[in-house]
C-alpha positions in Angstrom: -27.2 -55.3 -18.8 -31.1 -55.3 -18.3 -32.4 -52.0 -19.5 -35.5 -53.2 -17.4 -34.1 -52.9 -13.8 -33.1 -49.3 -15.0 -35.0 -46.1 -14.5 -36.8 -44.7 -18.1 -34.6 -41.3 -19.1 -37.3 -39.5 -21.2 -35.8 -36.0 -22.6 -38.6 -33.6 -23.3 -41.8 -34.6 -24.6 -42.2 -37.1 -27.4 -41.7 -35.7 -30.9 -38.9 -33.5 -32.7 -37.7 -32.0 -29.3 -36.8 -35.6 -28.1 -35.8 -37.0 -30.8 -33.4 -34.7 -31.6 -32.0 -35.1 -28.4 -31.8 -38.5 -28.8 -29.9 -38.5 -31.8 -27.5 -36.0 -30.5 -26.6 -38.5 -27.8 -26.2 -41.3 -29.8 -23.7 -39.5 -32.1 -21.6 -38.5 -29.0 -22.3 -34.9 -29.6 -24.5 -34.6 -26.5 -23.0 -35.4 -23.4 -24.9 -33.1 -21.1 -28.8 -31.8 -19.9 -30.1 -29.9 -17.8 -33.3 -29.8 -15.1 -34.7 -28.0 -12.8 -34.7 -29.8 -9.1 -38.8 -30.1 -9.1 -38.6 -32.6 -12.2 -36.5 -35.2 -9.8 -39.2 -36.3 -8.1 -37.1 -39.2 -6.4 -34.5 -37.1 -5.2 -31.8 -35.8 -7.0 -29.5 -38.2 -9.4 -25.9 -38.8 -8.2 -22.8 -39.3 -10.8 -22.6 -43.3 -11.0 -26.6 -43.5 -11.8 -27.4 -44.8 -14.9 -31.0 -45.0 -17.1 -32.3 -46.2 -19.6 -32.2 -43.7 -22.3 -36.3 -44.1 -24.5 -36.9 -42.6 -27.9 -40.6 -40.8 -29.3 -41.9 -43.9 -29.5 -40.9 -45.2 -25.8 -38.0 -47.4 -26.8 -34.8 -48.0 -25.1 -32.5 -46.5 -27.5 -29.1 -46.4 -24.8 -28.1 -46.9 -21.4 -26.2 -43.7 -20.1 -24.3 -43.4 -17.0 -24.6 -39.8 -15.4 -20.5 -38.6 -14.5 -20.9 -35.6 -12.6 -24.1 -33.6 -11.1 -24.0 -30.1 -9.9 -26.9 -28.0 -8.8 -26.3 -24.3 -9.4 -27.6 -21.4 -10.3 -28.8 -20.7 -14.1 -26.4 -17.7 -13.8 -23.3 -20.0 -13.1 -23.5 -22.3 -16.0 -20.9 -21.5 -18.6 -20.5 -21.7 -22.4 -18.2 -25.0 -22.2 -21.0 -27.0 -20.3 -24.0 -24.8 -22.9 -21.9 -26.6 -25.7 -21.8 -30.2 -24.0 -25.5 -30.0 -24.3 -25.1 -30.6 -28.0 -27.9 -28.7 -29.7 -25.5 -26.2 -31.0 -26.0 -23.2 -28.1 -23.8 -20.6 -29.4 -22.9 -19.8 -25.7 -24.2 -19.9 -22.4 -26.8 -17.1 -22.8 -27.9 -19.1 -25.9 -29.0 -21.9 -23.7 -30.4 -19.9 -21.0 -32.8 -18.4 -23.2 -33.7 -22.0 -24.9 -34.0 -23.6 -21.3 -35.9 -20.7 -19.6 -38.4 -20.9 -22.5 -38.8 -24.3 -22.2 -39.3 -24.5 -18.6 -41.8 -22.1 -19.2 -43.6 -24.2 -21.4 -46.7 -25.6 -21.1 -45.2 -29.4 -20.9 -43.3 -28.0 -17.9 -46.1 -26.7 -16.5 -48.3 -29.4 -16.8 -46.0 -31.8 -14.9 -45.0 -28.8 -12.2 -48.5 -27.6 -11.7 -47.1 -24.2 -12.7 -44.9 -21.9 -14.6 -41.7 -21.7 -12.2 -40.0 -18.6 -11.6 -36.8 -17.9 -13.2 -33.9 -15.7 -12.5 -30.2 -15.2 -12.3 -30.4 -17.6 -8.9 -32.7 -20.5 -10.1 -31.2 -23.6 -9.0 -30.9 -25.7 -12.2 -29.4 -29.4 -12.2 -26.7 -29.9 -14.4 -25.6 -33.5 -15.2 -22.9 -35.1 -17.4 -23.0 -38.1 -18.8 -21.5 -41.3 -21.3 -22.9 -43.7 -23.2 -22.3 -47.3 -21.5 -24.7 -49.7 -23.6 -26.9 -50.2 -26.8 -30.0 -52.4 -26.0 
């Protein structure tokens, strides 16, 4: 497989954040992350997609392959899915509160243009996913 042809998966910005993230995938512990709809530019992924996963330092570090996708409210995600997102959320109001702070960060609103709006019936993107390669 060519990681080339494949689109760049960057999670978060560069540094511990990432990297941590990273690592979490490629122990099998994360299998799951979580958007808003304005970061998908492109249009919304779809479960068979696959990217190239890219460390701090820009490097393709795994190809993943996205298994489901759901867009739903904040309020509707539950504490089985906070858990797939491996950074050891204790529940699902553990990972609200660590994804409403960081999409009200200022890397997220550098790349909106803004500090969105959150409530109980912000539309997040929820996406599974596996590990397919190792470039």
């Amino acid at each position: 497989m060519n990681v080339d042809d494949l689109p760049v998966l960057e999670l978060a910005a560069p540094g511990p954040e990432r990297d941590s993230g990273v690592s979490a995938i490629l122990a099998g512990t994360k299998t799951a992350m979580t958007g808003l709809p304005a970061f998908h530019e492109e249009g919304l992924p779809a479960a068979g997609d696959r990217f190239c996963l890219v460390d701090s330092a820009g490097r393709p570090v795994a190809v993943i392959e996205l298994t489901s996708v759901e867009t739903e409210p904040i309020r509707a995600v539950t504490d089985d899915y906070a858990h797939a997102e491996g950074r050891g959320y204790r529940d699902a109001a553990h990972w609200r509160a660590a994804h409403e702070e960081f999409f009200r960060s200022e890397f997220v609103a550098a790349f909106l243009g803004g500090v969105p709006e959150i409530d109980d019936e912000t539309l997040v993107v929820t996406q599974r996913f596996r590990v397919v390669d190792r470039p």
